[in-house]
N, C-alpha and C positions, 0 to 999 in steps of 0.2 A: 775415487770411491763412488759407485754407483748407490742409487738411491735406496736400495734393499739395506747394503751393508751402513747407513745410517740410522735404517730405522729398526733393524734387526740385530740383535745379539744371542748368540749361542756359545756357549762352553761347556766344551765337551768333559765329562768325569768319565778317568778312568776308574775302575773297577776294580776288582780282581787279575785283572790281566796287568799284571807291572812286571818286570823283568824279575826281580826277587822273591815272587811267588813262585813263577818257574824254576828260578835255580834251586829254593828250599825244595819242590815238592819232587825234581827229580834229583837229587843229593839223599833226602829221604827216603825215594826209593829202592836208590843202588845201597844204601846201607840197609834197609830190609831186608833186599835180597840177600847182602852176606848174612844176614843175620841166620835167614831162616835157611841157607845153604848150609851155614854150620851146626842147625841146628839137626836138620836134615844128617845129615855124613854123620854126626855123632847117633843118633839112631839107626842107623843100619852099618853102626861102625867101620865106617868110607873116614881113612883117613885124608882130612880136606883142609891142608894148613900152607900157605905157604912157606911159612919158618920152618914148618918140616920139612918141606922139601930142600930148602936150603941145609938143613940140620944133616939131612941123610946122605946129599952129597961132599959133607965133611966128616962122615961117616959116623954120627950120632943116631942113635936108635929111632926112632919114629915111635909114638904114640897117638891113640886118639882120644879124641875127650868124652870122658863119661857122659852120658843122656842127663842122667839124673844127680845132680838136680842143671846141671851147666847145662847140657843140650837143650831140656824143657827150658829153659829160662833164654837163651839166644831163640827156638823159638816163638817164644811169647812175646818177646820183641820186636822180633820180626814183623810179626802177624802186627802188631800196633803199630809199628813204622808202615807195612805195607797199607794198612785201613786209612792213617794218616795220611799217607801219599795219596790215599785214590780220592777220600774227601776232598783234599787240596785242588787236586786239579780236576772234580767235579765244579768247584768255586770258578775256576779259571772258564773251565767250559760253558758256564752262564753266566759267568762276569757279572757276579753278584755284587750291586752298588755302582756297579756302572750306567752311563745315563746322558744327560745332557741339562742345562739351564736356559733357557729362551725366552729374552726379552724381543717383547715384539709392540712397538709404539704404532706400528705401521694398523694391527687388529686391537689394539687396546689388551694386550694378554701378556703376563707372563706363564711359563708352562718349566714345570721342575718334575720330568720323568728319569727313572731309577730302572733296574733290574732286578727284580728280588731272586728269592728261591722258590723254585718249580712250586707249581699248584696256584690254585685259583686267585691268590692275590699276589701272582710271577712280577708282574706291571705294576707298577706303582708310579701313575700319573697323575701330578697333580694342576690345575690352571688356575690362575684369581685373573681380577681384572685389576690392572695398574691403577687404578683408583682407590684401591683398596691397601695397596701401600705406605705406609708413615713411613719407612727409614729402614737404612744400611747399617746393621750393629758388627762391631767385630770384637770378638771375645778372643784374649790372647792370657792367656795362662803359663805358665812358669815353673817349673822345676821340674821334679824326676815324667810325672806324664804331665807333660807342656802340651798345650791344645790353644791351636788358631786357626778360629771358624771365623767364618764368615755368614752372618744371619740376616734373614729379610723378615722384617718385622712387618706385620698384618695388621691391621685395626683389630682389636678385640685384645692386643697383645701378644697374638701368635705366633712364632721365630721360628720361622725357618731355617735349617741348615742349608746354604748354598756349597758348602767345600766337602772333597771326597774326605772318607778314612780310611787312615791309614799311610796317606802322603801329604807328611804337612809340609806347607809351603815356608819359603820364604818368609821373615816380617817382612822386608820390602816388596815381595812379590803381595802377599795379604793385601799392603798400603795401597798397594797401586791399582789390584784389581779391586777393591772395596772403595775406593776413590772414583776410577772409572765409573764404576757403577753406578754410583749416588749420583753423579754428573747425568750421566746417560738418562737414567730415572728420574732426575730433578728432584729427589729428595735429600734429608739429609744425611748423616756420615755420624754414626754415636760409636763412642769406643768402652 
């Protein structure tokens, strides 16, 4: 271990970018697109079904589906699924909540930088000086929204959150990295 990785710690927060934002926001968007494909074809009455196609080659007649009110309403969904999908993966493309935690004994600092959303307060950086630290609280909550953060308490009573949302950890992972830390900062460990 070289002398940095003793006096430095960094952990990285993921963000927005987790593999099951991807997979919701393009699932969301191939269902948009049928949505608003059928919604399409039923307005310029394009019959657009696969079951009928199936139908017609067992020689069942083909129909298409009225606009109104079923075409407007598969479009209106659409158009929501599609807005959905694009918000989604605007989130991913600025990896909103993403960031880093950096303890540094080496300048006397810790530094707890984020990603927000576009516009003048994007950065959200924030630094104290390790003196100004009392203690490692970790908040662990239980039942239907169960919530395990992990918080840096400030003189004045201030807590900070240190853990991402939206991917809770572990309780042993929580124990260990909340443990670490307190060790590494020499303060204490409050549950």
């Amino acid at each position: 271990m070289t002398q940095n990785n003793i006096l430095i710690r960094r952990y990285i927060i993921v963000g927005e970018r987790r593999f099951s934002n991807y997979w919701w926001a393009i699932i969301i968007f191939l269902g948009s697109c049928g949505f608003l494909a059928t919604g399409f074809c039923s307005y310029f009455g394009i019959d657009f079904s696969f079951f009928n196609l199936l139908n017609e080659s067992q020689g069942a007649s083909s129909t298409t589906l009225p606009f109104f009110p079923q075409g407007l309403l598969m479009s209106f969904y659409g158009s929501l699924g599609f807005l959905l999908s694009l918000y989604w993966s605007l989130l991913i493309f600025w990896n909103v909540g993403g960031g880093f935690n950096e303890f540094n004994k080496k300048e006397g600092f810790v530094r707890i930088f984020r990603w927000g959303y576009p516009g003048k307060n994007r950065k959200i950086d924030l630094s104290y000086s390790l003196k100004d630290i009392e203690a490692i609280r970790v908040l662990l909550k239980q039942g239907i929204d169960s919530q395990r953060t992990i918080y840096l308490r400030l003189k004045g009573k201030r807590e900070i959150p240190l853990t991402g949302i939206g991917q809770p950890l572990t309780l042993k992972e929580i124990e260990k990295q909340a443990s670490e830390l307190a060790n590494f900062l020499q303060v204490s460990l409050e549950a």
